[in-house]
N, C-alpha and C positions, 0 to 999 in steps of 0.2 A: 884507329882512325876509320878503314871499312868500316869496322861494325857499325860507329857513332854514326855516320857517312848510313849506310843501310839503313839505322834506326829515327833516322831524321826522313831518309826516303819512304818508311814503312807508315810514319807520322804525316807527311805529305799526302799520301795515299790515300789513308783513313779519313782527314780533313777533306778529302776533294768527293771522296764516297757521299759523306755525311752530307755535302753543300748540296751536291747532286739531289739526293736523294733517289733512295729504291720505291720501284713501280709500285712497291706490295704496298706501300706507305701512301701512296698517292691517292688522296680523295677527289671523289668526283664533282665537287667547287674547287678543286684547286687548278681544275685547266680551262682553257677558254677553245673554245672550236667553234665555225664558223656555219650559220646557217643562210637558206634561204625562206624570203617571204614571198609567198601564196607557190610555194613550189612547183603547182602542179600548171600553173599560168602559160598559155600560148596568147601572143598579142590577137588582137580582132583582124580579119578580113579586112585589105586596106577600102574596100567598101564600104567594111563596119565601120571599118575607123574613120571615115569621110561623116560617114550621120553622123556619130558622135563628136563630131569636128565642128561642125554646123552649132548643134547646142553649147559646145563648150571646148573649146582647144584646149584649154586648159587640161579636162579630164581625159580626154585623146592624148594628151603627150602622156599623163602618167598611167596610161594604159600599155602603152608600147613598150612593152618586155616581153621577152620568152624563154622557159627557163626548158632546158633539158628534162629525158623522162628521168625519174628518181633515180633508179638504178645507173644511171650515167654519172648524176650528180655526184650520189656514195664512191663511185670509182672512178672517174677521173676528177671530179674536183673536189675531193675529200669531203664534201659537205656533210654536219653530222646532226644537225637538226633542221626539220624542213617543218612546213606550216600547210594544211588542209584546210581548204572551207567546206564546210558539210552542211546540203539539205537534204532535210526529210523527204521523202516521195512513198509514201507508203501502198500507193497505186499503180505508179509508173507511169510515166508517160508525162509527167507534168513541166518536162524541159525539154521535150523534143522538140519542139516548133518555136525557135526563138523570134518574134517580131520582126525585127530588124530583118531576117530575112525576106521575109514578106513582101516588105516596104520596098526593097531593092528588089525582088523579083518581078515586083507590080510597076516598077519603073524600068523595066527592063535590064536590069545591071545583075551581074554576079554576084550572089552570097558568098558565093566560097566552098568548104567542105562541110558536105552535110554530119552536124554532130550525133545524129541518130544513125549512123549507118550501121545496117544491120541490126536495127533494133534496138541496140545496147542500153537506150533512153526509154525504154517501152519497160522494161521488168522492172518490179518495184523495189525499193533499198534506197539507201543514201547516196546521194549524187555528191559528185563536187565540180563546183564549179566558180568562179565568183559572183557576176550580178548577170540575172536573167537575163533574157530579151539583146542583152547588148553584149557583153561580156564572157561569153559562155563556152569557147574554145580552151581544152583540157587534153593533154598528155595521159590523164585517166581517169575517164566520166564516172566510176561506180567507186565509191567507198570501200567495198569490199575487194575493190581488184588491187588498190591504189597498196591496201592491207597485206595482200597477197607478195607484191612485189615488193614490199619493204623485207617481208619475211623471208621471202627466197633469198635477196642482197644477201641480210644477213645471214641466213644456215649458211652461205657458200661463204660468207668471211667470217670464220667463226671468232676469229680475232679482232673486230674493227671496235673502234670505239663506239660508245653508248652512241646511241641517236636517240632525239628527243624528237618526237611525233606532236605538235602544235594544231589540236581541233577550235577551229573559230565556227561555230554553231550557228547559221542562219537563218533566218523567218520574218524580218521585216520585209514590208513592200516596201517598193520604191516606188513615190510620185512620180507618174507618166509611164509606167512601165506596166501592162496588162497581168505580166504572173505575178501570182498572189502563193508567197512560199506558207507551206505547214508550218503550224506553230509549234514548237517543239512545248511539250507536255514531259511529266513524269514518265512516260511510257514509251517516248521517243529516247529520253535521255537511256531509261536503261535495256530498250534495240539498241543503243548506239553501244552501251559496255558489253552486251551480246556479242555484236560482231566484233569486234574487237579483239574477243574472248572464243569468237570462231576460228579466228587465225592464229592468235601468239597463246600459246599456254602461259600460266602464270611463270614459270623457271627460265623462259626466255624473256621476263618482262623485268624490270625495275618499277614497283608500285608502293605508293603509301603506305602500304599493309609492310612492304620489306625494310623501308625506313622507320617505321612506327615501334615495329617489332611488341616487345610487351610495358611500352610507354602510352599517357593514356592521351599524349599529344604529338604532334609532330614537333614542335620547336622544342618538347621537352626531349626526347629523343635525337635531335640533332647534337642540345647541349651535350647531353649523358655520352653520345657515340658516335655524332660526327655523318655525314656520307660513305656509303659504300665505295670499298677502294675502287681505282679504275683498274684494278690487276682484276678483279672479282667481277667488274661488271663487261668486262668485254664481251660480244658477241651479241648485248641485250637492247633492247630499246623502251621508251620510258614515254607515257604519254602525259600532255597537258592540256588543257581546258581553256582556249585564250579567253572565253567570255568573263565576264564581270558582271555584277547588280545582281538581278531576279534571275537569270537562267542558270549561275554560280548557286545562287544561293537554295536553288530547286537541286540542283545535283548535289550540293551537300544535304539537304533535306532527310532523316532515318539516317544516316550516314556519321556519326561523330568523327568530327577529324578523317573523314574520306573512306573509313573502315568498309572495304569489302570494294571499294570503288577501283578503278584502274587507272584514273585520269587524276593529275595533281591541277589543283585550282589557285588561282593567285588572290590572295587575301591579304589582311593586314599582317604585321608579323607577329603579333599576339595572340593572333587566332589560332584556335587548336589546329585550322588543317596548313597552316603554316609551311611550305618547304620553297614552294619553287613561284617566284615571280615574276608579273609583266612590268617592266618600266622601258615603253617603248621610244624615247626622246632621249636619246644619251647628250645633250648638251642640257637640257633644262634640268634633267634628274641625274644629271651626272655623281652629286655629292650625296642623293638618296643611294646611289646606287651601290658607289663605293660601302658606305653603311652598311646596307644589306649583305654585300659580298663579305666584310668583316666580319656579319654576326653571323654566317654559315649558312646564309640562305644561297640558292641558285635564281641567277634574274636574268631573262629574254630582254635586248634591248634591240634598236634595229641601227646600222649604218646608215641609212639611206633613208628616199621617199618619193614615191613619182617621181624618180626616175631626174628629180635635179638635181642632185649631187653630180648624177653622171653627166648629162649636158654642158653643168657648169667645171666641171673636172673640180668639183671641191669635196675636199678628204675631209673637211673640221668634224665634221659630227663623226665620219668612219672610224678618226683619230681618237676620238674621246671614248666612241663605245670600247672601242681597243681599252683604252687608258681605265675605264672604270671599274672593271674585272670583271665585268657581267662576262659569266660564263658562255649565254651563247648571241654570238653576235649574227644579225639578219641581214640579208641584203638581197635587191634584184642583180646584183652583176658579180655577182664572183667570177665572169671573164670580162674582159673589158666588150665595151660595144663602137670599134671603131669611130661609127659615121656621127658617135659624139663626143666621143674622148676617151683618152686612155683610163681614166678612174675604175679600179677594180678593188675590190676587198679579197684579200688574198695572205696567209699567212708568208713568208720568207720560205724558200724550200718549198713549196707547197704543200707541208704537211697537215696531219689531220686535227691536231690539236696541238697546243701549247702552254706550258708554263702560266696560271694565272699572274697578270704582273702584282695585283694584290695580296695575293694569300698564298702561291703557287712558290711550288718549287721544282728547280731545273732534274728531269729524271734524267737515266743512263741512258 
């Protein structure tokens, strides 16, 4: 009777192993971890935000977020993929003098703090920031510093889960706004894989090239092998290309399937550079998205958007991007913002990742 008794417990064992699931086995679509959008975001001067108020309240309320500097985010709020807006400045100096302060200076009112202090908007390189003139207050104005601190995080957690680095590429004017951004060209797009490539060596990165391996596509390569486990990809971070149309299609350009490239671009699923996609509406693309999570791709969706979700305390869309298995889910509030309401995107635990509820299996 022990033994039967032992051999039933050793059987219980094995079955709860197997449900579980070991790390080495875990691919990297089968967990969902939580990011933020425009990460590097400080709301405007309540100055700012008064002009902007004038023109449109509307776009003043969904301006009013401020996220922590990156490095905070990674460590206290597990955040594992964040989002960059990057303009060209190949001169420097083409975002020092925002308008809007101007306006308020010359009316005698407070700007606020100045975003060139010390220069830092004068040397030329990729800036980030969101929209000129109005919008321009950043946690970390140079591209390259923003790069810098992702990579410090990371050497000092050599263990953290993947982060996925989200580049939204900018160059349209905006009507009524005097700076006129660089148009990003051929030669912007590959300064932009330079720095990039200034910072992270390729053995600290997750790129096309490591998923492609000697497949002559990416969704051929998924079939054949799947994503890299998360036991394998710890410590690395992976970038992506939020653009779409003519600027995607200029960065795949000499490029098949993204070969040599660093940045993954969201395409159809057919297309050779196939792996990682934007489907930013998780209520409308909710049953695209499920789809895609099925066939082994990874999909960016966001929880939120200006910032009503959180005013109205309404979870529906946070609920579904959860529910859809997009691997990385976006948000302005991964802590709540009292003076609106308690609504935060937050896993249970606060951990850093979880179980995809679509494909995912529960690990040890």
């Amino acid at each position: 009777m022990a033994t039967r008794c032992l051999n039933f417990l050793a059987l219980l064992f094995a079955a709860g192993a197997c449900a579980l699931g070991a790390e080495d086995d875990v691919r990297l679509n089968q967990i969902q971890v939580i990011g933020t959008h425009n990460s590097y975001h400080v709301a405007p001067h309540p100055n700012v935000l008064a002009l902007i108020r004038i023109a449109s309240p509307k776009q003043a309320d969904a301006l009013d977020y401020t996220h922590p500097p990156l490095s905070e985010q990674f460590s206290r709020l597990g955040i594992r993929q964040i989002e960059l807006d990057v303009f060209a400045d190949p001169k420097g100096g083409l975002f020092a003098e925002p308008s809007s302060r101007a306006i308020l200076r010359t009316a005698g009112r407070d700007p606020g703090p100045d975003p060139d202090e010390g220069g830092r908007l004068r040397t030329p390189g990729f800036k980030v920031l969101h929209v000129p003139d109005i919008d321009y207050r950043t946690t970390v104005s140079r591209f390259v510093e923003a790069l810098k601190e992702i990579r410090a995080w990371s050497s000092a957690h050599p263990e953290h889960t993947p982060i996925l680095v989200l580049c939204e590429l900018k160059d349209q004017a905006i009507p009524g706004l005097p700076t006129r951004p660089v148009t990003f060209t051929k030669t912007e797009l590959d300064a932009l894989d330079c720095e990039i490539l200034s910072v992270f060596d390729r053995a600290s990165m997750i790129t096309p090239d490591d998923v492609r391996g000697s497949a002559d596509s990416l969704p051929e390569a998924l079939k054949a092998r799947g994503w890299p486990t998360l036991e394998s990809s710890r410590g690395k971070v992976m970038f992506a290309l939020d653009n779409e149309g003519s600027l995607r299609d200029l960065y795949l350009e000499g490029h098949p399937a993204l070969q040599g490239r660093p940045l993954f671009v969201s395409v159809a699923p057919e297309h050779p550079a196939a792996a990682w996609m934007k489907m930013n509406d998780a209520i409308t693309d909710f049953d695209r998205i499920v789809s895609l999570v099925r066939a082994g791709f990874l999909v960016r969706t966001r929880a939120d958007t200006d910032t009503i979700e959180s005013r109205r305390n309404d979870t529906t869309r946070r609920d579904k991007a959860f529910a859809s298995g997009a691997q990385f889910v976006s948000t302005d509030f991964p802590e709540p913002r009292p003076e609106f309401s308690d609504y935060v995107v937050r896993f249970p635990g606060g951990s850093t990742h979880r179980p995809n509820p679509i494909n995912g299996v529960r690990t040890r």
